[in-house]
Residue frames relative to the residue before (quaternion, step in Angstrom):
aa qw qx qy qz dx dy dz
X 1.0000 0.0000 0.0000 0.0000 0.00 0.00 0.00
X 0.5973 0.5070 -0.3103 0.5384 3.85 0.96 -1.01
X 0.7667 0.4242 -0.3166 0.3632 3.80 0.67 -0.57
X 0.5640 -0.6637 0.2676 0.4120 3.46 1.81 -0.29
X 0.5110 0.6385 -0.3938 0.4196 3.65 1.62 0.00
X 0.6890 0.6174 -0.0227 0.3789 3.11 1.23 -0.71
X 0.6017 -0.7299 0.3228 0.0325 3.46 0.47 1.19
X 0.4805 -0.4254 0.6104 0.4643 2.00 -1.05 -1.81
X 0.2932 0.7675 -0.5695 -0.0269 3.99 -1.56 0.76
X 0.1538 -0.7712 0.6141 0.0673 3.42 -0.69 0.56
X 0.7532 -0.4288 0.4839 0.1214 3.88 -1.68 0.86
X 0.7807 -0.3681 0.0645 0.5009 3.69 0.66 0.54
X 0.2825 0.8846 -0.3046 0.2117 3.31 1.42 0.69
X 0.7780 0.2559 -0.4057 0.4058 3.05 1.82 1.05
X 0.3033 -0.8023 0.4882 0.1612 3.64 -0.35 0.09
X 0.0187 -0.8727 0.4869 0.0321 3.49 0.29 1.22
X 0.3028 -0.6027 0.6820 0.2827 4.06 -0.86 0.43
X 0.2654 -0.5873 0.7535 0.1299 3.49 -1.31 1.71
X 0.8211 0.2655 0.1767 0.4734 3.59 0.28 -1.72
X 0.5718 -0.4389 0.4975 0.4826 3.46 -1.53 -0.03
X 0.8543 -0.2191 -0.0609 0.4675 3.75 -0.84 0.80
X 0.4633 0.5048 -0.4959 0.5335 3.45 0.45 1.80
X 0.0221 -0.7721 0.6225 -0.1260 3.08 -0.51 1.36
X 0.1771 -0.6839 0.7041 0.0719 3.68 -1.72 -0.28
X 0.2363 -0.8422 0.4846 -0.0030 3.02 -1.08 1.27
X 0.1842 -0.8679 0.3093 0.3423 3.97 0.57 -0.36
X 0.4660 -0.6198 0.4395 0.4534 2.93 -0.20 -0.41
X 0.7773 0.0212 -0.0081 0.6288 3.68 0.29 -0.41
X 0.2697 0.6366 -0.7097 -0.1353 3.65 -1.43 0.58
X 0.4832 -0.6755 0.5469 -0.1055 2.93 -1.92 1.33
X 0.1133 -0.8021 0.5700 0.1376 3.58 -0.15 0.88
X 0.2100 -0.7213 0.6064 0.2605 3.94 -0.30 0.03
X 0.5654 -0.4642 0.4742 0.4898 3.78 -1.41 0.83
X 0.7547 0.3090 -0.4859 0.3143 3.91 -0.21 -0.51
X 0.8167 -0.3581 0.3350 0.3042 3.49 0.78 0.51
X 0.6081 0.5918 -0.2911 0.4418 3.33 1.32 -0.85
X 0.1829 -0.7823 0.5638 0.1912 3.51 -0.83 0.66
X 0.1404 -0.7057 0.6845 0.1172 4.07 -1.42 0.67
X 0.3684 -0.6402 0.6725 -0.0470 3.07 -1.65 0.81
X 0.0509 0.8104 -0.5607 0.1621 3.75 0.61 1.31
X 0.1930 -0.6489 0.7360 -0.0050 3.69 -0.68 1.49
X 0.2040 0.7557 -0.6079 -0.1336 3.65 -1.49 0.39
X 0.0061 -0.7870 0.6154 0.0427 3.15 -1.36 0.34
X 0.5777 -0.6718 0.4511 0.1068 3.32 -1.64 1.30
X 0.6207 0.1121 -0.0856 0.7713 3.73 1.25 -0.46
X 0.8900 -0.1737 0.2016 0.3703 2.94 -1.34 -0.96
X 0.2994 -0.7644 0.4748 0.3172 3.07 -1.62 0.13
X 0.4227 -0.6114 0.3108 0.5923 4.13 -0.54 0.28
X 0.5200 -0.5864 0.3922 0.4816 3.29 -1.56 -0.75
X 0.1294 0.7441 -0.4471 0.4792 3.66 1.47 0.52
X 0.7950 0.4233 -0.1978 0.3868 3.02 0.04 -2.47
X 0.6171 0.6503 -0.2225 0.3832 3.59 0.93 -1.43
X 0.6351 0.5408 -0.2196 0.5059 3.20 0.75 -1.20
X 0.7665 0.2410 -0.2314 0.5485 4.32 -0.18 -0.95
X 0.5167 0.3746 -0.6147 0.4635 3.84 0.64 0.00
X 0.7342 0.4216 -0.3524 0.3987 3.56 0.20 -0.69
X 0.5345 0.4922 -0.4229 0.5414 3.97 0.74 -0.45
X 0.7235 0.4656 -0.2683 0.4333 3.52 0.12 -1.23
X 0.6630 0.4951 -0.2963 0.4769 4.18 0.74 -0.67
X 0.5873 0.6008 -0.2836 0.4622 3.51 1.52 -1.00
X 0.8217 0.2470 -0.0778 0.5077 3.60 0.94 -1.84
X 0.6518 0.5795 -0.2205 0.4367 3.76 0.74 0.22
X 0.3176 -0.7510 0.5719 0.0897 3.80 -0.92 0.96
X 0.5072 0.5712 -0.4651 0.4473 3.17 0.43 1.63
X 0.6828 -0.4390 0.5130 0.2791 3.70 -1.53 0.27
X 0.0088 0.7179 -0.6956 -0.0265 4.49 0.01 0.19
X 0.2390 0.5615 -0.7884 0.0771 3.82 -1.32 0.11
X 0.4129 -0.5831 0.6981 -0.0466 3.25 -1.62 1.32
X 0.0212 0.6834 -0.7234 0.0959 3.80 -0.22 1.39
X 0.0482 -0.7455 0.6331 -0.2029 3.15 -1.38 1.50
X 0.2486 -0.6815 0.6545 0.2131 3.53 -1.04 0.98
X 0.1330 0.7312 -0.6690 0.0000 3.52 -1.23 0.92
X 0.8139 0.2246 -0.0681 0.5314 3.06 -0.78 1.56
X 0.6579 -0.3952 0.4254 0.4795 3.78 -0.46 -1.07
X 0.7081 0.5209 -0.1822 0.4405 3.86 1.55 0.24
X 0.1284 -0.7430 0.5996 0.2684 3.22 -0.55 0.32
X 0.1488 -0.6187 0.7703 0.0407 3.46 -1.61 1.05
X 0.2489 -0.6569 0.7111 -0.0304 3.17 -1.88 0.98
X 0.2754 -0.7805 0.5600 -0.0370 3.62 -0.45 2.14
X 0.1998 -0.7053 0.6105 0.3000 3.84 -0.84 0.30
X 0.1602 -0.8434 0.4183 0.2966 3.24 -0.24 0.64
């Protein structure tokens, strides 16, 4: 954000509706100065399949950037989703 790529983000600050009562929360969205919005899911071990499942609904029904940040092992890896 101090360098100017950065918008605007906030710590679960959205709450998307996949379904009639089924929703999905991210972890981080991120607006980028051009405007572009991301959708940043993370997780320290593993993720469920639930979890797996609305990152992927949500990337299908939504106008936004998803990446999946995962620790595997001693790494973090970043997934487009």
């Amino acid at each position: 954000k101090h360098a100017g790529e950065i918008a605007w983000f906030k710590f679960e600050g959205l709450k998307l509706r996949l379904a009639d009562n089924t929703f999905y929360t991210p972890d981080f969205a991120v607006m980028r100065a051009d405007g572009v919005i991301e959708v940043h899911e993370v997780k320290g071990g593993f993720i469920t399949d639930d979890g797996r499942v609305k990152l992927k609904v949500a990337a299908e029904h939504f106008p936004a950037q998803f990446y999946l940040c995962q620790k595997v092992k001693k790494a973090w890896t970043v997934e487009v989703v």
